[in-house]
C-alpha positions in Angstrom: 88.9 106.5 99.9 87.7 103.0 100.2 84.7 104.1 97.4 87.6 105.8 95.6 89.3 102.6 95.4 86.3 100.2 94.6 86.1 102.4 91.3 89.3 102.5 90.7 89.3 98.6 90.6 86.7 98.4 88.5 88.1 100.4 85.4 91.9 99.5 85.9 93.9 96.9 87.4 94.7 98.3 91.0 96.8 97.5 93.7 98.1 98.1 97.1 102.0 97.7 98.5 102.4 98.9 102.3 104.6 97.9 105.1 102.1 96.4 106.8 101.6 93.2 106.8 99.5 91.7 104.4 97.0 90.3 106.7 96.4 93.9 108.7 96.2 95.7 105.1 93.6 93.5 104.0 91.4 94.0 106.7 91.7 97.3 106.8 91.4 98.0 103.3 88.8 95.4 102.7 88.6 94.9 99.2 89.6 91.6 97.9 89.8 92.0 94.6 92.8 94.1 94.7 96.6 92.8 94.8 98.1 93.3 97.7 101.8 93.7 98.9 102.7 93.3 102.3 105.5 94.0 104.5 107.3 96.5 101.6 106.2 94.1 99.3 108.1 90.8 101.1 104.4 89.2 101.2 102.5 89.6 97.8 98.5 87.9 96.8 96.5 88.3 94.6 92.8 88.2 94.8 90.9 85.5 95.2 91.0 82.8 92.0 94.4 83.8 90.6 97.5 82.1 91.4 99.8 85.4 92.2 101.4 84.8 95.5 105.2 85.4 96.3 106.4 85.2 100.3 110.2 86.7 99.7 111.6 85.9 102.6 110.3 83.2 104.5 114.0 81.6 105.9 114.2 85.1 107.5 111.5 84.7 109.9 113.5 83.5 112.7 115.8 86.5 112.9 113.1 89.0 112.5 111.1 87.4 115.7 114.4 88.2 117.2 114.9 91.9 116.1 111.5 92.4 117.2 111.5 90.7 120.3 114.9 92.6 121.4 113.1 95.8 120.3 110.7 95.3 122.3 112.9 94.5 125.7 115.0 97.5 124.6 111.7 100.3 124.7 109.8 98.6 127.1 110.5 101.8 129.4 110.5 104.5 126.6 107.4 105.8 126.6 105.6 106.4 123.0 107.9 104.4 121.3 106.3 101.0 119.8 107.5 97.6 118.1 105.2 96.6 115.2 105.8 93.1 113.9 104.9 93.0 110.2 105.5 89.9 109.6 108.0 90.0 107.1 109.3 93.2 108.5 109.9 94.9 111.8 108.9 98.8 112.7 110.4 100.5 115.2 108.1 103.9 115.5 109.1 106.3 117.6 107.1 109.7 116.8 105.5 109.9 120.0 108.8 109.9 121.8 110.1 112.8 123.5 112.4 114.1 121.4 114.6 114.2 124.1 115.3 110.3 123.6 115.5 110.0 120.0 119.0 109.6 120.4 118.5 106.8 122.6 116.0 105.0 120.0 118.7 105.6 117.6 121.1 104.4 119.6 119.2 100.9 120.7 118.0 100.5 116.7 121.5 100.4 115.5 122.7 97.5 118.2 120.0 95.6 118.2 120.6 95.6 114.0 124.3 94.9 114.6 123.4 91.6 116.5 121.3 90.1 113.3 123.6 90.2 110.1 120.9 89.2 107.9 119.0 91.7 108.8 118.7 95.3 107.2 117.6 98.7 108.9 116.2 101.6 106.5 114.9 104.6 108.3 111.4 106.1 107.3 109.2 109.0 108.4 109.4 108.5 112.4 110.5 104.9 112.0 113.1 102.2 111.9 112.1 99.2 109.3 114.2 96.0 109.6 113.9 93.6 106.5 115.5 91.0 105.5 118.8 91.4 103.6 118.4 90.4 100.1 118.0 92.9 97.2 114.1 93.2 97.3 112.1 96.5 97.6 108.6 98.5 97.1 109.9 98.6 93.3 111.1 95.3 93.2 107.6 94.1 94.5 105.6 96.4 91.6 108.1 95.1 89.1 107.6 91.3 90.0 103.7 92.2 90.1 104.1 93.4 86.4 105.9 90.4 85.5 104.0 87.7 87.6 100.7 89.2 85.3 102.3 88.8 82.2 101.8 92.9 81.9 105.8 94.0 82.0 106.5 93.7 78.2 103.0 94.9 76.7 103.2 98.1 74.6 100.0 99.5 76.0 100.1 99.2 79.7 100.9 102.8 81.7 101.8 102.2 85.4 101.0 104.9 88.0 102.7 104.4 91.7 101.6 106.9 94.4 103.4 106.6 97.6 104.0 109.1 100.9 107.0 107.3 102.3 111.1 107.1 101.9 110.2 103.5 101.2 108.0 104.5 98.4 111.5 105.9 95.8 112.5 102.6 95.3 109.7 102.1 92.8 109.7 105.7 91.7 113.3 105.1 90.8 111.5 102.1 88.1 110.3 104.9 85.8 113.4 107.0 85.5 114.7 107.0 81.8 117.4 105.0 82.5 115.1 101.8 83.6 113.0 102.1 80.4 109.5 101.4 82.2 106.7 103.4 81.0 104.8 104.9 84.0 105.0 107.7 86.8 105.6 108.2 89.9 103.9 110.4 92.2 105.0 111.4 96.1 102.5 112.6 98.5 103.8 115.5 100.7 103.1 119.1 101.3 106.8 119.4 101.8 109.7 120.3 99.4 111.7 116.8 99.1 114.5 115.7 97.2 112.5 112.2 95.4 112.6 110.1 91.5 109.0 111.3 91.5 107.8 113.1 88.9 105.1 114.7 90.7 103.6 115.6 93.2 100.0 115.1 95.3 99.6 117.5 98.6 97.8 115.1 100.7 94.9 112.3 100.7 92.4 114.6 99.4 94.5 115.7 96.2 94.7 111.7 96.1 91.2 110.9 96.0 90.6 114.0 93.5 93.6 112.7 91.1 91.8 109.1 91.4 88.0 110.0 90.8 89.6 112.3 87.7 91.8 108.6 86.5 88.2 107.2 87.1 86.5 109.4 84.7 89.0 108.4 82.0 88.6 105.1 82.4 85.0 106.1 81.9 85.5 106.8 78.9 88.3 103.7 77.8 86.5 100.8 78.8 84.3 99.6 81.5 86.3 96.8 82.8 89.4 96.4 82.9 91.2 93.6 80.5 91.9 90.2 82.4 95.4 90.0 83.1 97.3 86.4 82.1 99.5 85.5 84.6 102.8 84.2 83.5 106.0 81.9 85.1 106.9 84.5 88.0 110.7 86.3 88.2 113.1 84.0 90.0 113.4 84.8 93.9 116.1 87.4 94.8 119.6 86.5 96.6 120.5 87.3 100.0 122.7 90.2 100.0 126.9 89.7 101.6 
């Protein structure tokens, strides 16, 4: 994937949003020239020479060392399940639990949210994500990339978002008719889901096939891609009541 991706870079403007934190999904990703946004996009760079940088939520950093430090107390004896500090967010994963205490896991997630009312919980695939409560999301990260690049408003641009995660419809939901934003979303699952994306991928390997094909257009386009002009970024987003 990482050759996929190197390609990719090269022909089109290309980027990465994750709930990791930005610093674990540029190591493990290893291409700096790529924009990256960590953390469900609270923790957006660019690469190296441009000015794109957004931290969303830096005044919640305090109560999300103490989610994640009472997370961690809480499971301490559950075996499997695991605290994962993202900096800007907190992941509770608890697939290797016995499913005989997923109740419990529940259970503990929900009052350990209740005790930090700036704080939000979503549930993902096997996982509990606490994030700051203000109105920011994957889609809300992509969106504020767009702008930040001076890209949003141009007739010609065409944005494709692929994503495997629950976390991932917020920016499929940016290219629905109603939001006027020319682009596509695409989910990655061999399941049958209810999801804003317009189609579908079965796993990593129908990925890297629909990249490498996206590749060989750009082939055939251009062999760089154009320089984006960054622009005044969006205004930051509120916290939410």
């Amino acid at each position: 994937m990482k050759d996929t991706l190197e390609k990719l870079r090269e022909k089109f403007i290309t980027g990465v949003i994750t709930g990791r934190s930005l610093d674990k999904i540029q190591k493990f990703v290893s291409i700096p020239q790529l924009y990256y946004a960590g953390s469900h996009g609270f923790d957006i760079e660019g690469p190296d020479g441009t000015s794109i940088k957004n931290q969303v939520a830096a005044q919640f950093l305090t109560d999300l060392h103490g989610v994640r430090d009472e997370l961690g107390a809480q499971i301490k004896d559950i075996a499997g399940a695991e605290v994962e500090d993202n900096i800007f967010s907190v992941s509770l994963h608890y697939r290797n639990v016995d499913p005989s205490l997923r109740t419990q896991i529940s259970s503990l997630a929900h009052t350990v949210r209740e005790q930090h009312p700036r704080i939000r919980m979503n549930e993902g695939k096997m996982v509990y994500e606490f994030k700051p409560k203000i109105d920011w999301n994957k889609g809300k990260a992509l969106l504020w990339l767009l702008q930040a690049l001076g890209l949003d408003e141009l007739d010609d641009i065409y944005t494709i978002y692929i994503g495997d995660d629950t976390t991932d419809e917020d920016a499929f939901r940016l290219f629905q008719a109603h939001y006027n934003r020319k682009g596509v979303g695409i989910v990655v699952t061999e399941e049958s889901v209810s999801t804003d994306a317009s189609f579908t991928l079965r796993d990593t390997n129908e990925v890297c096939e629909f990249l490498n094909r996206l590749i060989a257009c750009g082939d055939h386009a251009r062999s760089t891609p154009s320089s984006p002009q960054p622009t005044d970024p969006p205004p930051p987003p509120q916290q939410q009541s």
